[in-house]
N, C-alpha and C positions, 0 to 999 in steps of 0.2 A: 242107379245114376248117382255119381259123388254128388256130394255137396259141396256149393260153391264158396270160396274162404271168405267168411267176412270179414270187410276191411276193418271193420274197429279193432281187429283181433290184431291186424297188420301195425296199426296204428298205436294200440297201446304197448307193443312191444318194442316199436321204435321210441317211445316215450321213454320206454323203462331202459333201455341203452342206453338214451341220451342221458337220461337223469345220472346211471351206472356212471358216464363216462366225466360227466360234470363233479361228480363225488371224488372219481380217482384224480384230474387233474388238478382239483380244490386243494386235496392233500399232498397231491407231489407240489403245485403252489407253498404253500404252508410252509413244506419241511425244506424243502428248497431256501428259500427266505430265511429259518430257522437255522437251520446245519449247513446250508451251504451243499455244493455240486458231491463233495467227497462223500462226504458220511449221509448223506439220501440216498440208500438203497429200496428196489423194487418192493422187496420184501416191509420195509419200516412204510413205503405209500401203502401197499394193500393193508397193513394194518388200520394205520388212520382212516382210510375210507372204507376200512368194514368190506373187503373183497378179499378175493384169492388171488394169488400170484398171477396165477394164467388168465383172471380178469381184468390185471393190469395190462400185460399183454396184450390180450386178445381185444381190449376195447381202446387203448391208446397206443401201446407200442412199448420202446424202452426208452431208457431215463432220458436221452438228447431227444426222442418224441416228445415225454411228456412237458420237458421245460420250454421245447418250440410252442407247446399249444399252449400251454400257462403265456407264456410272451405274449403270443397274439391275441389270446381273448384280456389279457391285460391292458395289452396298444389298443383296443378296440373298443374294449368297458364291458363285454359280455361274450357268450359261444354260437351267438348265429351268423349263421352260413355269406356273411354280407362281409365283402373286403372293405377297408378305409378308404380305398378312393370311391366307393358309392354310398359314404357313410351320412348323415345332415350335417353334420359339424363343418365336413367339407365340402360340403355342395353350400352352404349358407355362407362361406370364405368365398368362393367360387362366383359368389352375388354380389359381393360386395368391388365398389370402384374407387373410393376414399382410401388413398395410402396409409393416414394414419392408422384410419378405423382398421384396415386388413391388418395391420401390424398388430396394434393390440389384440384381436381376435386369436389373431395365430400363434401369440403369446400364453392368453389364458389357456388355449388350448392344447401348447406344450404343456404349461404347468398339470393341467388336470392328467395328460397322458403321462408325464413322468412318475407323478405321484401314484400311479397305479403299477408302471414298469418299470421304473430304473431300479428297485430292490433287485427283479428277475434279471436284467440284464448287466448286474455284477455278476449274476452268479453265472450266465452262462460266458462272460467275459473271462472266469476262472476256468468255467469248464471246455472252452476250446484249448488250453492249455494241455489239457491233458486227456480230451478225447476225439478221434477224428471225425464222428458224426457230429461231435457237438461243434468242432470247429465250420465244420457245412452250416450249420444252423446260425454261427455267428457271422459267417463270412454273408449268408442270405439277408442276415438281420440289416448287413449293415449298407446294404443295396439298396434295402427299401429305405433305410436313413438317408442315402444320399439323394433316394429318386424322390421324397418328399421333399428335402430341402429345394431340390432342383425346380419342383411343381410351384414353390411356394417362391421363390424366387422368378422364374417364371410370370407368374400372376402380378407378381410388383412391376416386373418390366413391361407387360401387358397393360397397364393402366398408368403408365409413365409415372411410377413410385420412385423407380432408383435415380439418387444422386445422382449429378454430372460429374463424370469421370471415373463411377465404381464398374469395375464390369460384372455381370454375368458370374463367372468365376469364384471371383472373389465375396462377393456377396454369397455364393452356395457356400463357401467354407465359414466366414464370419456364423450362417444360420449352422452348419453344424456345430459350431462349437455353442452356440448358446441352445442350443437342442441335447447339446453329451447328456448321456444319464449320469453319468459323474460329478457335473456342474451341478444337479439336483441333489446329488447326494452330499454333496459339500457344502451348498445352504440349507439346504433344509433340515437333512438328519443329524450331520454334525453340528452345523451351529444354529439351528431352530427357526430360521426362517420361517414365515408362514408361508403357504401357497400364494397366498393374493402377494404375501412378498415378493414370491421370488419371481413370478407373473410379471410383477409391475417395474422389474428390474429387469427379466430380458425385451421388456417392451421400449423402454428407455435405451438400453444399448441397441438394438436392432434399430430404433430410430434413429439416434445419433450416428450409426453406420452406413446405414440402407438411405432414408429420405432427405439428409443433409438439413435444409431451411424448409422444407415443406411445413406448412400451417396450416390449419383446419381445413384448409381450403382447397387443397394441392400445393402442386410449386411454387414457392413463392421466387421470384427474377430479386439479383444481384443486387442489392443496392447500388445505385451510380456515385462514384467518388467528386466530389466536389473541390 
């Protein structure tokens, strides 16, 4: 009569893939960052992460794979199986009914997402340029940019945040642009901004765009002219 497989057996080999696959994304991370989309070849990740070629493959895929899955456990903070919309950060925005407070929130919480991804998504900003999977990968990237903005704007109009007379619209494009990974790289890396800087600066402009006279309090009504 065989023997029946023990799961720990099942288990620690899924461990030892995961680990495999966290090593090779790590280092196409890295070199990615480092060299840039051109000269990060398959061959230079299996080095740095101590594997074979066909380990690269066979546990992530090729180069426009490995930089989608560096992106998203970048966007995310880490590699479990949990999408950003059922993440805490957004379920605790998600709770919140104070416009400013949602505003700052959603702030620090670009700055922290940027500072993990906007290095990766220059590169693959470079790399749709010149490869057509990577171009899939940038064109998906930037759906989910627009559908967060849209969430996140959403949620202000949901709790009567937005100024009178901003639409809809116009408010999802004002949050993309202080959302670009570009905007983070031009305070931050070129001219040294700190995080809590650049945080406390798209908070101030989102405010000044999105909640108009709102005070601590919500809306604050028009003063009457005398």
């Amino acid at each position: 009569m065989p023997q029946a497989r023990r799961p720990y057996r099942s288990t620690l080999r899924e461990e030892q893939a995961r680990a495999t696959r966290r090593a090779v994304v790590d280092a196409a991370r890295d070199l990615f960052v480092e060299f840039g989309w051109a000269r990060t070849t398959i061959d230079a990740v299996a080095a740095r992460a101590g594997v074979s070629r066909k380990t690269v493959f066979t546990s992530v895929g090729g180069k426009a794979a490995l930089l989608k899955l560096a992106l998203d456990w970048a966007l995310v903070g880490d590699d479990e199986p949990v999408p950003m919309s059922e993440r805490r950060a957004i379920a605790e925005m998600g709770r919140l009914t104070e416009p400013r407070e949602l505003v700052a929130r959603w702030a620090r919480f670009v700055a922290e997402l940027e500072e993990r991804a906007a290095p990766l998504a220059a590169v693959l900003v470079a790399a749709s340029d010149a490869d057509p999977e990577a171009a899939g990968v940038h064109a998906e990237s930037e759906r989910n940019r627009l559908g967060g903005a849209e969430a996140f704007v959403a949620q202000l109009a949901a709790i009567d945040g937005l100024r009178t007379g901003l639409t809809p619209e116009r408010a999802v494009a004002a949050v993309l642009v202080l959302m670009d990974p570009a905007v983070y790289r031009t305070l931050v890396r070129e001219h040294g901004w700190t995080r809590t800087e650049y945080a406390h600066w798209i908070e101030r402009a989102a405010g000044a765009e999105m909640l108009g006279r709102h005070d601590a309090r919500g809306a604050s009504k028009p003063r009457e002219r005398r």
